[in-house]
C-alpha positions as CSV (number, residue, x, y, z in Angstrom):
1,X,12.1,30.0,33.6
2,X,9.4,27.4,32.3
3,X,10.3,24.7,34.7
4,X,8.7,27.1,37.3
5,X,4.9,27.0,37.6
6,X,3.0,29.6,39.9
7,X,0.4,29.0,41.7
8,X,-2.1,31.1,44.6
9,X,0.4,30.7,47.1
10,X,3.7,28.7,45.9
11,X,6.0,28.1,43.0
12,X,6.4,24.5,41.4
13,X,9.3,23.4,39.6
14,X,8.1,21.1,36.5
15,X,10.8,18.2,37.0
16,X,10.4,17.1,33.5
17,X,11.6,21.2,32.5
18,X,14.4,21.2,35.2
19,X,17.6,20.6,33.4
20,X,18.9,20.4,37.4
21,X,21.9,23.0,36.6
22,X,21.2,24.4,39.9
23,X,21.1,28.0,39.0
24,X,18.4,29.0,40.6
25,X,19.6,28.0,44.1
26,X,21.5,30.7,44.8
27,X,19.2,32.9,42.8
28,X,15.7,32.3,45.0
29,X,15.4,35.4,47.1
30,X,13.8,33.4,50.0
31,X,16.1,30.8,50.0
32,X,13.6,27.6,49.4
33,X,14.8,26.1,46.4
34,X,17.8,23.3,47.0
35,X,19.7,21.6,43.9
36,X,18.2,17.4,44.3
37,X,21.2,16.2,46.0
38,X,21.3,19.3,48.4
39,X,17.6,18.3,49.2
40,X,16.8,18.0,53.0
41,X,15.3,14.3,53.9
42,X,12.1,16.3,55.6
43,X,11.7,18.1,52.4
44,X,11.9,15.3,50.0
45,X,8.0,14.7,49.7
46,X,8.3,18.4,48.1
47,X,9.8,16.6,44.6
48,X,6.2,14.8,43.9
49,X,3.8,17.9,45.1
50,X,5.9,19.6,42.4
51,X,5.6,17.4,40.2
52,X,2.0,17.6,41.1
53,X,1.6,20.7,41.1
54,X,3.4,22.1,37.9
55,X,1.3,19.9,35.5
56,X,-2.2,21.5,36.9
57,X,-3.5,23.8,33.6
58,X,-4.2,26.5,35.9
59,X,-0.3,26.5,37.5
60,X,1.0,28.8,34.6
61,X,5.1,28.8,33.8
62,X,7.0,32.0,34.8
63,X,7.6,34.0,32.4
64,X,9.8,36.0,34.5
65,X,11.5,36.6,37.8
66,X,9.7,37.7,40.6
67,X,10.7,39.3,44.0
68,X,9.4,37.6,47.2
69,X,5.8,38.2,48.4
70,X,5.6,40.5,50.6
71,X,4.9,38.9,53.7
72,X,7.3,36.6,53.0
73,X,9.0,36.9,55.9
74,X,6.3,36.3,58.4
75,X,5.5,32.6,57.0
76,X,9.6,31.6,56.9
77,X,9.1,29.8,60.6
78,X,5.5,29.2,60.5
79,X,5.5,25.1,61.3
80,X,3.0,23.4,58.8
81,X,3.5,25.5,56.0
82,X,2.6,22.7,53.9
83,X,-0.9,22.6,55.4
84,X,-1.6,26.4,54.1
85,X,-0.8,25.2,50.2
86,X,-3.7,26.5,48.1
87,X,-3.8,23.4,45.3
């Protein structure tokens, strides 16, 4: 759980935590987390804003497993998520 980092709006995975067992794939409720060799090409640039991300001081690690938000649903085909990222 302490490769994940939560922020407002998004969870980062810490890439120097990940042990990449890919146990968490089938284990995301929302379906947005993808082993590294699994990764879609468009979603590539997501590995550095992790990165990014999960070593801010305010991006906390999980502690524990969370459901989905829930309006999850209603942002799952929204285009330009990534524009909506609170940092």
């Amino acid at each position: 759980m302490s490769c994940f980092h939560e922020g407002p709006n998004f969870l980062a995975i810490d890439p120097d935590q990940c042990i990449d067992c890919s146990m968490c794939v089938p284990l995301c409720p929302v379906g947005a987390i993808y082993s590294e060799h699994d990764l879609p090409e468009d979603q590539r640039h997501f590995v550095a804003i992790n990165a990014e991300l999960a070593r801010r001081p305010d991006w906390l690690p999980l502690r524990k497993a969370k459901g989905p938000l829930p309006d999850h649903a209603d942002w799952a085909d929204h285009p330009d998520r990534l524009s909506l990222l609170i940092r």
